[in-house]
C-alpha positions in Angstrom: -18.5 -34.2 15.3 -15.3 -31.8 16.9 -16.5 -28.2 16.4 -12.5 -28.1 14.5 -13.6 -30.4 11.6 -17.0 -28.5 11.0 -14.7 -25.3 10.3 -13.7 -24.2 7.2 -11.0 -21.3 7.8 -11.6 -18.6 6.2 -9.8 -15.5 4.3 -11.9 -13.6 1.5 -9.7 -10.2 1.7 -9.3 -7.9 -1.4 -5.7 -7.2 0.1 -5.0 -11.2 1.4 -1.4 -12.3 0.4 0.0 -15.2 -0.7 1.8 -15.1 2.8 -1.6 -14.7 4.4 -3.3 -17.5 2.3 0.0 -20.0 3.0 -0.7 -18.9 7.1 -4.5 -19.5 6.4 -3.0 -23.1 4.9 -0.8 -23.9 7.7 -3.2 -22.9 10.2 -5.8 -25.3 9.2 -3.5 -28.3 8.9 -2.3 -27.4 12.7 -6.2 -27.2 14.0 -7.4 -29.9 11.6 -9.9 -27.6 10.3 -12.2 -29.2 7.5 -11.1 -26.9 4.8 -9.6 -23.5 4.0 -12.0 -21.5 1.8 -10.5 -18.7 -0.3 -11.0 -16.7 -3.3 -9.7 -18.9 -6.5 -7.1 -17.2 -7.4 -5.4 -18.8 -4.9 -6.7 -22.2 -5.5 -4.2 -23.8 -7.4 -1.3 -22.0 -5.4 -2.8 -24.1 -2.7 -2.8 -27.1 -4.6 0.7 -26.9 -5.2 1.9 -25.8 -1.3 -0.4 -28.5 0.0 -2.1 -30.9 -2.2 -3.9 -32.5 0.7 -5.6 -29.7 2.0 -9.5 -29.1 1.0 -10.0 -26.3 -0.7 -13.4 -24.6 -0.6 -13.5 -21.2 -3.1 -16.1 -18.4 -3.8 -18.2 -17.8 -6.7 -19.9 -14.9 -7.8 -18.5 -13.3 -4.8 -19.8 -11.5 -3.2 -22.7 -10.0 -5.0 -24.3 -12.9 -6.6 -25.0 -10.3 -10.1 -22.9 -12.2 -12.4 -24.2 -13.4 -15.8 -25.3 -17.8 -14.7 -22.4 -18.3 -17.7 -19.7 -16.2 -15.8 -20.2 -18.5 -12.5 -20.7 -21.8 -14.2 -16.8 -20.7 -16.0 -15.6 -19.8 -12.7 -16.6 -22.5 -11.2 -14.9 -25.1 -13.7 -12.0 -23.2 -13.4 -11.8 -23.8 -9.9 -12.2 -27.3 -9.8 -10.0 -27.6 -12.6 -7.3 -25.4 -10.3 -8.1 -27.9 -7.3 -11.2 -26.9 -5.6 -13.8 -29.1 -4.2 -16.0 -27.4 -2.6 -17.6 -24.4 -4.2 -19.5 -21.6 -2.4 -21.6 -19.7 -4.6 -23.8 -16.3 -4.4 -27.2 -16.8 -5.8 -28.8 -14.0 -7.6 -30.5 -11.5 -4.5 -32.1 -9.2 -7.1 -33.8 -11.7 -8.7 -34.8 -13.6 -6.0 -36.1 -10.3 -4.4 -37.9 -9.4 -8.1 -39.7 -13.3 -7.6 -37.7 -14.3 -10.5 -37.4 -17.7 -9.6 -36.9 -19.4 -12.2 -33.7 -17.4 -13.1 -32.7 -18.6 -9.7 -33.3 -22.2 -9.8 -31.2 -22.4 -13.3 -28.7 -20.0 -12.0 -27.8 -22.5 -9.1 -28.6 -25.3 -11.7 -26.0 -24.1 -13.9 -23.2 -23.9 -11.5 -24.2 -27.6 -10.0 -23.7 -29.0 -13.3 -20.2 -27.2 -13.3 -19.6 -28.6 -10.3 -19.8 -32.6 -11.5 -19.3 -34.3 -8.5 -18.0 -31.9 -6.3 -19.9 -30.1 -3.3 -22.2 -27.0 -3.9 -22.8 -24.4 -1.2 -25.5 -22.0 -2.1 -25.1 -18.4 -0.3 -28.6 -16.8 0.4 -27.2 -13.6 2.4 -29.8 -14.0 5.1 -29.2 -10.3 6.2 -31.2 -9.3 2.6 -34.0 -11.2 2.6 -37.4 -11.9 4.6 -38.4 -15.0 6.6 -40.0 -15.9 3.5 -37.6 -15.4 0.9 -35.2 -17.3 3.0 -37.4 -20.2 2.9 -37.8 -19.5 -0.9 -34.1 -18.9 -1.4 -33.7 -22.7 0.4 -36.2 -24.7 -1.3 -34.8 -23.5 -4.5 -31.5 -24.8 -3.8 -33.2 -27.7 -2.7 -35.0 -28.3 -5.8 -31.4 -27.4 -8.0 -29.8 -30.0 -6.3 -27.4 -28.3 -3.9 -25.8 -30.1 -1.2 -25.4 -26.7 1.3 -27.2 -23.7 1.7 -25.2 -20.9 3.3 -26.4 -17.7 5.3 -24.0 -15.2 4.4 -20.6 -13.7 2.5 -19.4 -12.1 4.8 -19.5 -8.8 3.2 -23.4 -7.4 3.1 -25.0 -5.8 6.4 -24.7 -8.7 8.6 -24.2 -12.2 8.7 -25.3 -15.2 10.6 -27.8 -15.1 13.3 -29.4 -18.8 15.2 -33.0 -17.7 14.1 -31.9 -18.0 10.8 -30.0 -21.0 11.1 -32.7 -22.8 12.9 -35.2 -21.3 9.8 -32.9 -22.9 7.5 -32.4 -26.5 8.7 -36.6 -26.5 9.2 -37.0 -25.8 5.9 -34.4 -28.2 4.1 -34.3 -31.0 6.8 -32.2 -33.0 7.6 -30.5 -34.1 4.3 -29.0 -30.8 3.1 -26.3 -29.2 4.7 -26.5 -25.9 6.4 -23.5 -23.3 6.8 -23.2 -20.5 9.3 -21.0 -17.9 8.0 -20.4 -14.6 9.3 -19.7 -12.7 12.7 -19.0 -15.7 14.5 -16.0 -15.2 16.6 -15.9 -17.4 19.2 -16.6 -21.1 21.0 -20.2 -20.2 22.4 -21.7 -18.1 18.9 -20.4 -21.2 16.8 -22.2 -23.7 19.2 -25.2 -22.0 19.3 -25.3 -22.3 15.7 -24.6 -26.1 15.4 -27.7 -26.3 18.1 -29.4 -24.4 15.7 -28.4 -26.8 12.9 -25.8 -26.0 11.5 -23.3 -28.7 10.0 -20.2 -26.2 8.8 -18.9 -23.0 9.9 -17.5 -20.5 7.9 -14.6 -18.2 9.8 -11.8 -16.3 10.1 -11.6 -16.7 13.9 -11.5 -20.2 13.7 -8.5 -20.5 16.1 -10.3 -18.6 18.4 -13.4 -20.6 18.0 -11.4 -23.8 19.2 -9.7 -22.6 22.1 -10.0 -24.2 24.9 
């Protein structure tokens, strides 16, 4: 697959405006990029400007700490704005406290919001041990996700190959696996793919295609 259509552009900023977002738009209809991804306030803006476009959105962003019932509402609410692809945070503290079962439903709960459309399931990689990442991933697994996702973004780092190569061993070759976070150019985003990745998350995505 072209490294363009495994992109989905990127802009999560507190201070992003509605010019920014409709820049963010344009941008990935000139590069072909898979999908924008952006918080969902925006989603149905988008909709509206450019009801081709696929729109990938954020939820429980960026801590993961919200009530399951919050993300499950907000993830409706997106998809009923236009999304498709949701990218959710999963719950790090409980993960961390071995709370697993609150995890599993947690991600359950916002799949069954989802219907049809495309879960993501953000681990933040940077927060947790070679072992809870495995954890983190066959939990996702086992709710039913079709992604799991290193990063937001917006913790202490964000994705790294080792990780990504950790990730696709554990899930194989059926789930998807997103690398998102401090990639800025052609040769980090490759490196990921080789690691086994399917779908980048960034902000430098022009950057990432040049020539």
């Amino acid at each position: 697959m072209q490294l363009n259509k495994m992109i989905d552009h990127t802009n999560l900023k507190a201070d992003a405006t509605w010019d920014d977002i409709k820049k963010l738009v344009d941008e990935a209809i000139e590069h072909d990029f898979f999908s924008v991804c952006v918080n969902s306030s925006f989603v149905k803006d988008i909709k509206d400007y450019k009801p081709d476009v696929t729109i990938a959105t954020v939820v429980g962003f960026p801590l993961g700490a919200m009530a399951t019932r919050a993300k499950a509402y907000e993830t409706a609410c997106a998809i009923e704005d236009g999304a498709t692809e949701i990218d959710m945070v999963i719950e790090i503290g409980r993960l961390k406290s071995r709370d697993y079962d609150y995890v599993l439903e947690d991600i359950k709960e916002v799949k069954k919001a989802c219907g049809d459309n495309l879960l993501k399931v953000i681990i933040e990689t940077c927060l947790l041990t070679d072992e809870e990442i495995v954890k983190a991933c066959k939990l996702a697994v086992e709710a039913g996700a079709d992604f799991v996702k290193t990063s937001t973004g917006f913790s202490t780092g964000g994705a790294t190959v080792e990780d990504i190569a950790l990730m696709r061993k554990t899930v194989g070759q059926d789930l998807g696996v997103k690398a998102s976070g401090g990639i800025h150019n052609k040769e980090e985003a490759m490196a990921m793919v080789e690691a086994g990745a399917t779908r980048i998350g960034a902000s430098k995505s022009i950057d990432i295609c040049a020539e």
